[in-house]
C-alpha positions in Angstrom: 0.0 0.0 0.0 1.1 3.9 -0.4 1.4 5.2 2.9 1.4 8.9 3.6 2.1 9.9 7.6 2.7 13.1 9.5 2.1 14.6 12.6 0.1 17.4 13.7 0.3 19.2 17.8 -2.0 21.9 19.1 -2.2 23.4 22.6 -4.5 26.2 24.2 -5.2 27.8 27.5 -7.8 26.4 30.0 -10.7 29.4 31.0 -13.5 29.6 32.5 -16.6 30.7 30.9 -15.9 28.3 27.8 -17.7 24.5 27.2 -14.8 21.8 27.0 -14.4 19.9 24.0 -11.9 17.4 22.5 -12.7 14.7 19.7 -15.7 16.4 19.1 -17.1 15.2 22.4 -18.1 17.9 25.1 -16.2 17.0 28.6 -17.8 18.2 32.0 -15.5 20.5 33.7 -15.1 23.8 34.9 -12.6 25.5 32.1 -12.9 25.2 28.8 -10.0 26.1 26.0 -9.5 29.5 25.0 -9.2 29.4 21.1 -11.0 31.7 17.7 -13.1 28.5 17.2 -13.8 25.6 19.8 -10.2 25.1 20.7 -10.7 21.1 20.2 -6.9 20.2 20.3 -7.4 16.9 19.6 -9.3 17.7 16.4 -6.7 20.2 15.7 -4.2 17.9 15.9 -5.3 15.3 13.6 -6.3 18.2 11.4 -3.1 19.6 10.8 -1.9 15.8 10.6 -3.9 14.9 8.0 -3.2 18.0 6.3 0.4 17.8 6.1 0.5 14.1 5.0 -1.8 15.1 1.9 0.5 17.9 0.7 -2.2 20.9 1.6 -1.8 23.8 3.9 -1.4 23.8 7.2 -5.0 24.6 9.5 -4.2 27.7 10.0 -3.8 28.6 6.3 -7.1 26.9 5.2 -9.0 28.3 8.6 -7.6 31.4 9.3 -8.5 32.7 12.9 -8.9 36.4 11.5 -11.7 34.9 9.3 -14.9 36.1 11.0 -16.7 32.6 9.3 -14.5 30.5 11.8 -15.7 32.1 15.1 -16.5 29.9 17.5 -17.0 27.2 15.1 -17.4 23.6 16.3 -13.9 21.9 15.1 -15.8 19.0 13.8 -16.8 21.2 11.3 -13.6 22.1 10.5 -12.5 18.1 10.2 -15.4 17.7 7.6 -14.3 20.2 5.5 -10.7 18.9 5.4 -12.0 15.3 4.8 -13.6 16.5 1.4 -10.5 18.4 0.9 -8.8 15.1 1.2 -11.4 13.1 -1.2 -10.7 15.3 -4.3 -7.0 14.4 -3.6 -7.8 10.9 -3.2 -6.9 10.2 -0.1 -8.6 8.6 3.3 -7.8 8.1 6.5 -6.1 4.7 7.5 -4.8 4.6 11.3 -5.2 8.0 14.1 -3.1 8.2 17.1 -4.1 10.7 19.7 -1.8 11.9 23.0 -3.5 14.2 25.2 -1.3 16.3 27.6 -3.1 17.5 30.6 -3.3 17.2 34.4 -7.0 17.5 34.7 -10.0 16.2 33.8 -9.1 12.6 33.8 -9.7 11.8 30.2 -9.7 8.4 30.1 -13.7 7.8 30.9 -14.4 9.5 27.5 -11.8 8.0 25.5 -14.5 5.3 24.1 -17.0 8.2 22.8 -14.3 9.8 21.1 -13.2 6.9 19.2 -16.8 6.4 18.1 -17.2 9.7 17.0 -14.0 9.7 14.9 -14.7 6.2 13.6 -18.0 7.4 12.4 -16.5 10.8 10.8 -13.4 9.0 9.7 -15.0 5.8 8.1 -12.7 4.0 9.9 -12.5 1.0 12.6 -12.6 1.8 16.3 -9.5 -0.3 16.6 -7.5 1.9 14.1 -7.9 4.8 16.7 -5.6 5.4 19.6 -6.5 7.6 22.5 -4.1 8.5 25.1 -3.7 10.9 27.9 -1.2 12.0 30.0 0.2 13.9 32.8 2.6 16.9 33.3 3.4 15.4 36.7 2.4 18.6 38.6 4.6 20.3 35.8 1.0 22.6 34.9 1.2 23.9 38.5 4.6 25.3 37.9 4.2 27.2 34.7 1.0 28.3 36.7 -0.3 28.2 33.0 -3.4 25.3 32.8 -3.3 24.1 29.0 -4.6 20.9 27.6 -1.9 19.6 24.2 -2.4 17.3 21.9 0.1 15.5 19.7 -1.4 13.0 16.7 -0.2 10.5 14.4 -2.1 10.2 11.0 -1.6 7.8 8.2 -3.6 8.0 5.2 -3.7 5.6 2.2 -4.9 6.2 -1.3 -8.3 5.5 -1.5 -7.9 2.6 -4.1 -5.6 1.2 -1.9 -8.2 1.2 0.7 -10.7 -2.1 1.2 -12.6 -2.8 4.2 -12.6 -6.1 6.2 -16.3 -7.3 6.3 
């Protein structure tokens, strides 16, 4: 098969007064991330990932945060749009790997409805997605600076290439 892989990383400030979001899924907590759209990292992330392995701009080039249209979009929009920019090219989606960087919430319990989401948006297995979080080890406390990161993995294949196991 041709293979095509890159990474993509996005990080943005915790505040109050915003809805928490990551994978498209909304996480109960008190902060939200500070960002021109949603602030999902973690659809960010795979954004800019799947971007760069197709040869297009990077996120911010394609969804500029002085466009006005972009404005507290919902992210998942965003990964729609970059999906059809990644049909005309011929491309899909193969394997996702998601690393989370945070000291709180505890991501874990939500882990499974993010997968389902991006299986479903993807068109891809469940067991082609990885989901991982981890600590700073107090490190957040230091910088006195509450973020969430995310780093992602994408691989995409050709879509000929592509068959799926019934």
């Amino acid at each position: 098969m041709n293979f095509k892989f890159a990474t993509g990383f996005d990080i943005h400030k915790l505040v109050s007064g915003r809805k928490l979001k990551l994978c498209g899924i909304e996480i109960p907590f008190e902060k939200g991330l500070l960002g021109h759209s949603d602030g999902d990292v973690g659809l960010h992330a795979l954004i800019d990932a799947m971007l760069s392995a197709s040869g297009l701009p990077d996120i911010g080039t394609l969804f500029p945060d002085n466009d006005p249209q972009y404005k507290d979009v919902e992210s998942i929009k965003l990964l729609e749009k970059t999906l059809k920019l990644l049909d005309e090219k011929g491309f899909k989606v193969f394997q996702v790997d998601l690393t989370f960087i945070c000291d709180e919430p505890k991501l874990s319990p939500f882990y499974q409805k993010m997968k389902n989401l991006l299986s479903k948006k993807l068109k891809i297995d469940s067991s082609n997605i990885g989901i991982k979080a981890r600590t700073t080890e107090g490190l957040i406390k230091v910088l006195k600076i509450d973020f969430i990161a995310c780093f992602c993995l994408v691989v995409l294949t050709r879509k000929e290439n592509f068959t799926v196991n019934s």
